[in-house]
KOLFI-488889 format. One line per 4 residues: number of its first residue (from 1); their letters; for each residue x, z, y of C-alpha. Coordinates in Angstrom, 2 decimals. Layout:
N
NUM) a) X Z Y  ...
END
This chain:
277
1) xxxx) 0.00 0.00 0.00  1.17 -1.19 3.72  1.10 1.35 6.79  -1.96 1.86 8.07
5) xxxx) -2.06 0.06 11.61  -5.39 3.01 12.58  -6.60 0.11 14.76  -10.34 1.00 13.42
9) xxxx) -9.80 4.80 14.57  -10.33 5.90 18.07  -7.44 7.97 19.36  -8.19 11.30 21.17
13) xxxx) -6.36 14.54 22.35  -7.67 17.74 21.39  -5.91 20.94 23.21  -6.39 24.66 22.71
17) xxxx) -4.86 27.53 23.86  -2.37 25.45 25.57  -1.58 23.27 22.09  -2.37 19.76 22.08
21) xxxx) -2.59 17.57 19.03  -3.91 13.73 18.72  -7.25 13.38 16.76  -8.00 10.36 15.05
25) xxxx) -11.91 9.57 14.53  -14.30 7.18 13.14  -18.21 6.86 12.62  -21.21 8.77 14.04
29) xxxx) -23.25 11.46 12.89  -22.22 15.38 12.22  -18.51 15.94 12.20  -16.05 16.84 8.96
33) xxxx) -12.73 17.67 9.81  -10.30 15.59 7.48  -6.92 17.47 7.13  -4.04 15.22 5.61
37) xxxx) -1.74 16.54 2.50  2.06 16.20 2.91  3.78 14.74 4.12  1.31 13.29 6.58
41) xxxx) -2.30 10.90 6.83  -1.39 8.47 4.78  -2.74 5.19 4.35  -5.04 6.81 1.27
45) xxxx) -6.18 9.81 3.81  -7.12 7.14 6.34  -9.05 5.48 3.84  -11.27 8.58 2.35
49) xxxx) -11.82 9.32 6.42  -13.37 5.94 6.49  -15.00 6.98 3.20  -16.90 10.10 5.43
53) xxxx) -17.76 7.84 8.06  -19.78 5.35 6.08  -22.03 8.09 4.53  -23.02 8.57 8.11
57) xxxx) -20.59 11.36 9.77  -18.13 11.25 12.48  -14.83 11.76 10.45  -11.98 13.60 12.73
61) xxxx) -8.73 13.31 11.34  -6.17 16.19 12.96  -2.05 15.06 13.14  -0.78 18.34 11.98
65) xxxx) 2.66 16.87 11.01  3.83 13.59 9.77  3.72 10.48 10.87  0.18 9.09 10.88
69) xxxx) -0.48 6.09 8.95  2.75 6.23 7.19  2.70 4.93 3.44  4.80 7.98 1.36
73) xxxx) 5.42 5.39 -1.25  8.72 4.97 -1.93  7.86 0.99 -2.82  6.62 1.13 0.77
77) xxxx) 9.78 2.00 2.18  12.00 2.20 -0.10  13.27 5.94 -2.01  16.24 6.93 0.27
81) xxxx) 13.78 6.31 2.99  10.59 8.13 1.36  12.90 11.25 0.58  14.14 11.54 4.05
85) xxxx) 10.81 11.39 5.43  9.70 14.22 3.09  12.76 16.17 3.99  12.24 15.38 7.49
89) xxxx) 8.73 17.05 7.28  9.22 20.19 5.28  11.67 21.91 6.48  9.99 22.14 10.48
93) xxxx) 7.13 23.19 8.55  8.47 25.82 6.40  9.89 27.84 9.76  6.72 27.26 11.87
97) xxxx) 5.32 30.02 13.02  1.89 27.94 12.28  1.94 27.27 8.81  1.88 30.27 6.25
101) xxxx) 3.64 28.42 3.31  4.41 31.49 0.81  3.07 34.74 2.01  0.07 35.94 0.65
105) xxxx) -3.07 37.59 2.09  -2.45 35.35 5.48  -4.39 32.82 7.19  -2.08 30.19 8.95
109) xxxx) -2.23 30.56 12.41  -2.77 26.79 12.90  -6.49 27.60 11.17  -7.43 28.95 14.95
113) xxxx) -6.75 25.88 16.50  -8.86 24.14 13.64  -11.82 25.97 14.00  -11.79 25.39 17.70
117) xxxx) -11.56 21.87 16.76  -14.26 22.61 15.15  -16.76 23.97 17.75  -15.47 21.06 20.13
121) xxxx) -16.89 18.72 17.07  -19.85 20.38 16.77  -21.13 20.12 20.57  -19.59 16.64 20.45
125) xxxx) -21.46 15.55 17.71  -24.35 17.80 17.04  -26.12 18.25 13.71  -26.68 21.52 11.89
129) xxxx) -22.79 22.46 11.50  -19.44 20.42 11.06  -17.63 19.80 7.29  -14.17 20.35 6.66
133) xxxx) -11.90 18.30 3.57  -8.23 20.24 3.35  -5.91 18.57 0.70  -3.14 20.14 -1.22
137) xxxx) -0.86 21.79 1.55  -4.39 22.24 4.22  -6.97 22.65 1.06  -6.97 26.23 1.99
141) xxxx) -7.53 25.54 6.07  -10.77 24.27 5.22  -11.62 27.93 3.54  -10.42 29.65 6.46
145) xxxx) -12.65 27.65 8.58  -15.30 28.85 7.09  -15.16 32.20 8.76  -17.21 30.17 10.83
149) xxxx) -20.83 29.70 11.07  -20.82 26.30 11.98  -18.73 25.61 8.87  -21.53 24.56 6.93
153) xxxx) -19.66 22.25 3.93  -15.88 23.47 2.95  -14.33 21.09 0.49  -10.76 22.43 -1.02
157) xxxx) -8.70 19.72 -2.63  -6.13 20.12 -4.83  -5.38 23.66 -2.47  -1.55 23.96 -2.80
161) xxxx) -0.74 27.54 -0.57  1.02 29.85 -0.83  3.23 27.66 -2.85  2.82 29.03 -6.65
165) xxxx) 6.40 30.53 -7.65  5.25 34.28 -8.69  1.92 35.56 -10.58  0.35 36.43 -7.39
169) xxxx) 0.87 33.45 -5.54  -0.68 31.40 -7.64  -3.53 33.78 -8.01  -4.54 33.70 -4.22
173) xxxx) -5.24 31.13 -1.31  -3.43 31.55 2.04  -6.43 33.18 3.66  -6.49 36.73 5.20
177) xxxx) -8.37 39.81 3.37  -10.76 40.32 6.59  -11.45 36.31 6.73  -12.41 36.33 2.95
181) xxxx) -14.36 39.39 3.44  -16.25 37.12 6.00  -16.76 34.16 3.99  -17.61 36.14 0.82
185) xxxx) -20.58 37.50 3.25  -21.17 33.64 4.26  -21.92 32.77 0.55  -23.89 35.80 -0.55
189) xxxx) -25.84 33.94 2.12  -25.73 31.01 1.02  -22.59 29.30 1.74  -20.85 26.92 -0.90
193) xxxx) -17.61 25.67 -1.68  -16.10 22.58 -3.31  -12.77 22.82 -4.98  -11.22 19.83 -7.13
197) xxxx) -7.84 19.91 -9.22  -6.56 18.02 -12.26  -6.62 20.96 -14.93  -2.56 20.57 -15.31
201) xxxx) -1.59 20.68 -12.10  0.81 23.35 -11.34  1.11 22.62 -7.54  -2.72 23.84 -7.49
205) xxxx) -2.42 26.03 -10.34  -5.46 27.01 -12.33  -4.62 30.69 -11.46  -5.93 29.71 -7.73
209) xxxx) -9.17 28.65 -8.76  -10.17 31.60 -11.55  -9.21 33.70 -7.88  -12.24 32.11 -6.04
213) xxxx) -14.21 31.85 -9.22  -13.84 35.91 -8.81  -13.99 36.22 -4.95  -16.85 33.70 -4.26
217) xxxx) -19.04 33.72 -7.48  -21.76 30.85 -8.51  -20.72 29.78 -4.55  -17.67 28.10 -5.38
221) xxxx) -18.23 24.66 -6.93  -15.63 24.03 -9.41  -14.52 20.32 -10.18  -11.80 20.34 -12.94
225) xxxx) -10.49 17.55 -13.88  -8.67 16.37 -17.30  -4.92 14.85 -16.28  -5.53 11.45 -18.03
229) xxxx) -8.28 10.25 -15.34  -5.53 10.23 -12.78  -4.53 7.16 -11.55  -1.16 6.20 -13.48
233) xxxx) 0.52 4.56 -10.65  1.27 7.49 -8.61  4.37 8.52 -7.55  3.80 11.98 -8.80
237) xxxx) 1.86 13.74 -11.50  -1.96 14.36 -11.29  -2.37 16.04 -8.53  -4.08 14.38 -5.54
241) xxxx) -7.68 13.58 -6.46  -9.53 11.81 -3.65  -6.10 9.91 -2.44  -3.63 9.19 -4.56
245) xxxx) -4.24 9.93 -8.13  -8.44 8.30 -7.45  -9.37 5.36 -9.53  -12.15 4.05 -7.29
249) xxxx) -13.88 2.15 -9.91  -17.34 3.10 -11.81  -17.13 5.78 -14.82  -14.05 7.07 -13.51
253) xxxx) -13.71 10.67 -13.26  -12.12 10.42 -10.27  -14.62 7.95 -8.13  -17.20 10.60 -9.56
257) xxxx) -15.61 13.20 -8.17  -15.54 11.51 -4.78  -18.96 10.79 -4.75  -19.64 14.38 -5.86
261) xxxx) -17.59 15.16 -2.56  -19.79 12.51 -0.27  -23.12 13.97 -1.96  -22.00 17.43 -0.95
265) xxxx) -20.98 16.90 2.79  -24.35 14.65 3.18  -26.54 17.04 2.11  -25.09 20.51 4.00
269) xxxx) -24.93 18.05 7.07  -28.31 17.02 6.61  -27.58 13.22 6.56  -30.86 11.33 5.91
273) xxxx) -29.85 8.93 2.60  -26.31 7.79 1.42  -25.22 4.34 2.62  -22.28 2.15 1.17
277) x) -22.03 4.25 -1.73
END
């Protein structure tokens, strides 16, 4: 796949507390925050955005790091180049102050300037609340946005923090005790979550999701899926399943997992009918 030109996207700034980011969005409709995995919104990202749009939603795309529309494919760009840009991204992230990468019992600080996103979304857009989509290295942002009330549809992707090197990272999500207090409260109400993992994937270990199968109850919406409906030609192993690792054809797990992902978002956002399914 070829670098993604965005010429389709509108291009916005979106500041807070004095931090500015660009915002990339497409479509009408309530808003869902899209949040990229690393090392960036890649071509694939782009493309489930787009996805969210058609189904009748404003899709709002956050640059949180990376370089937007970049392809991480090393056939894109070659390996020595596709390593350097990876390098390139994680080691700013690892020391920001913004990012909580292995601690536990934290919410990343960058999740503040999310949910204000959020709000700005919301009275942009209108509808009955906003959707958020976090992917492996953000999966858990879209949790912590839920603190919120007008975080009516959190979908957790592959989540991949705190990154799973001891028992208790893996069994935890890099949200705060007093935030998951609040969101536990949120689903006794009637709040629910999406998460979706390939069963084997150790970057999202299985230990993460038995946590919020404890924490959140018949709330959390489990989607589990077997290793060999990942798409072979990915760079890595199962891992990514609305991006890289889909197989967007019918009776694929993964293109029914996306549309399980569509369904969920159009129906918390109140979105009369599904178009260009």
């Amino acid at each position: 796949m070829a670098d993604d030109d965005l010429h389709d996207f509108e291009h916005a700034t979106f500041t807070h507390e004095g931090k500015s980011r660009t915002i990339f969005r497409q479509g009408s409709g309530p808003a869902v925050i899209v949040m990229a995995e690393f090392p960036g919104i890649s071509p694939d990202v782009f493309d489930f955005a787009r996805r969210v749009a058609r189904i009748g939603c404003t899709a709002v795309v956050p640059h949180l790091y990376g370089n937007p529309g970049r392809d991480p494919d090393p056939a894109a760009h070659g390996t020595l180049a596709a390593v350097a840009n990876i390098a390139g991204q994680f080691g700013p992230i690892c020391v920001s102050r913004e990012f909580v990468v292995l601690a536990t019992g934290r919410t990343s600080p960058v999740v503040q300037w999310l949910r204000a996103l959020a709000e700005a979304e919301h009275r942009r857009c209108g509808g009955p609340g906003v959707g958020a989509v976090g992917m492996c290295f953000t999966g858990g942002f879209a949790l912590g946005m839920a603190v919120d009330d007008r975080l009516v549809a959190p979908v957790l992707s592959q989540p991949g923090l705190p990154l799973g090197f001891t028992a208790r990272q893996k069994s935890s999500i890099d949200v705060s005790p007093g935030d998951l207090d609040r969101i536990k409260q949120r689903c006794a109400a009637g709040l629910s979550v999406m998460g979706l993992r390939f069963r084997g994937d150790r970057r999202s270990p299985a230990e993460r999701f038995d946590f919020l199968r404890a924490q959140l109850g018949d709330a959390f919406i489990a989607i589990e899926l077997d290793d060999a409906a990942a798409n072979p030609d990915g760079v890595l192993s199962a891992h990514s399943v609305l991006t890289e690792h889909l197989i967007d054809e019918p009776g694929e797990p993964t293109q029914a997992a996306l549309h399980r992902v569509l369904d969920f978002l159009a129906e918390r956002l109140e979105v009369p009918g599904r178009v260009n399914r």
